[in-house]
Phi, psi and omega in degrees: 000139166223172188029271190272315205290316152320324174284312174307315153300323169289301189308314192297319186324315192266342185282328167306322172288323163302283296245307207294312151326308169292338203298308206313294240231336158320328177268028185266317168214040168253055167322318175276347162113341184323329174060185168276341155317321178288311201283290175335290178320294178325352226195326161270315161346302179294329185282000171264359205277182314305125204228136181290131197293346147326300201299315191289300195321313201279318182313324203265356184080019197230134173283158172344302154358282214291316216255339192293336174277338169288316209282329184296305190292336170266341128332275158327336193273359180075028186247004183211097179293126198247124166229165194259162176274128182283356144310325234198064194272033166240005163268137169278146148261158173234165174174119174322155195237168193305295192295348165283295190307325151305306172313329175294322188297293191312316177318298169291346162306307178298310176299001175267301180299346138323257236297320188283312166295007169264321219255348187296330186278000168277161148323225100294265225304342184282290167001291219273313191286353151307276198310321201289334195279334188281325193270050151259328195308000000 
């Protein structure tokens, strides 16, 4: 393999090794059920809110459609919250509720301890050229 097809192949590698970590270590405080679809909404949510559900939609690469029944069911589960827009009252707003915003916190803890333990064979100095190289991305 060479240049992009070797780079492409290590990144799903290391992404797949997370993915396979959360699955592991998620049922521990996905009681409710949220799953990765849910926790992924949940998580470009947050760097938006309150976001018109077009707007989320568009983040995640999904149409309306796609999102109204995930969006309905994490409503019932109590992590989200729907409103009419005061613009607009026919655009929805979303917006995490205090317990959506807990599950995230406990989420990202386990995805820190996922990232350190993938992350245990670097270095400091590979770590900060890793990082410094993704937020180019």
């Amino acid at each position: 393999m060479k240049g992009n097809q070797q780079l492409a192949h290590e990144l799903d590698r290391v992404m797949r090794k997370i993915d396979a970590q959360m699955h592991r270590l998620m049922p521990r405080i996905d009681a409710g059920r949220i799953g990765p679809m849910g926790g992924l909404l949940m998580m470009h949510l947050e760097a938006i809110e309150p976001c018109a559900m077009q707007a989320l939609a568009e983040a995640l690469g999904r149409d309306n459609s796609q999102l109204t029944r995930l969006v309905r069911d994490l409503e019932e589960k109590g992590v989200l919250a729907r409103t009419p827009s005061r613009q607009d009252r026919r655009v929805t707003m979303l917006s995490l509720t205090d317990e959506g915003h807990a599950f995230l916190g406990r989420a990202k803890k386990v995805l820190s301890e996922v990232v350190e333990e993938v992350a245990a064979p670097l270095t400091e100095d590979e770590r900060a050229a890793l990082l410094s190289a993704l937020k180019k991305l």
